[in-house]
C-alpha positions, 0 to 999 in steps of 0.5 A: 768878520763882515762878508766883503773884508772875508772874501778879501782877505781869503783872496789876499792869501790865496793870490801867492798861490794862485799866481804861482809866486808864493813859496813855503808856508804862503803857499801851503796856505794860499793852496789850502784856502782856495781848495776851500773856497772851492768847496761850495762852488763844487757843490752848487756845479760850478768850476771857480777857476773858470771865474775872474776874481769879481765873478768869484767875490760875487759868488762867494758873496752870495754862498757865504750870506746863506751859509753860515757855517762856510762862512764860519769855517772860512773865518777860522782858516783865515784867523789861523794862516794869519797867525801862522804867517806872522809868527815866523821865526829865524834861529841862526847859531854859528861861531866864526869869524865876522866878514861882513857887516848887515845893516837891519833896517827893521825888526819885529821880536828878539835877536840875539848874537 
């Protein structure tokens, strides 16, 4: 994955969380990845949430084209919560009697009633 769309990605997925906006699993993951990604910050010194998000994509730039590990390990968390968050499932199993009607405007997989 080239360096730019990382870091974008890694901030993507960490925002619900670093705006406090996220819940369950986003938010697991978004706090995941940014103890991550402060990971090399801490050992160069610095405090990433002293930084705005450019000083961070700077910073983060220059650590993951030196460190090809990081990079590799970020790669993977990222590939990971992605697949995490796009395979969430709903199971509802209830008998009674219908009172209301839902209209679903759109559906990724199976339902069944």
């Amino acid at each position: 994955m080239e360096i730019t769309l990382l870091i974008t990605t890694a901030l993507t997925l960490a925002k619900p969380f670093l705006e406090k906006v996220g819940e369950g699993t986003s938010r697991k993951i978004g706090e995941d990845i940014w103890n991550l990604m402060k990971k090399p910050f801490s050992k160069k010194g610095q405090d990433i949430d002293k930084l705005n998000e450019n000083g961070i994509k700077s910073e983060l730039t220059q650590i993951l084209s030196e460190d090809s590990k990081f990079k590799k390990e970020l790669e993977d968390f990222i590939t990971k919560a992605q697949s995490q968050l796009s395979t969430v499932n709903q199971n509802i199993q209830n008998n009674g009697t219908i009172e209301k009607q839902v209209n679903v405007g759109s559906n990724i997989g199976n339902i069944s009633l």
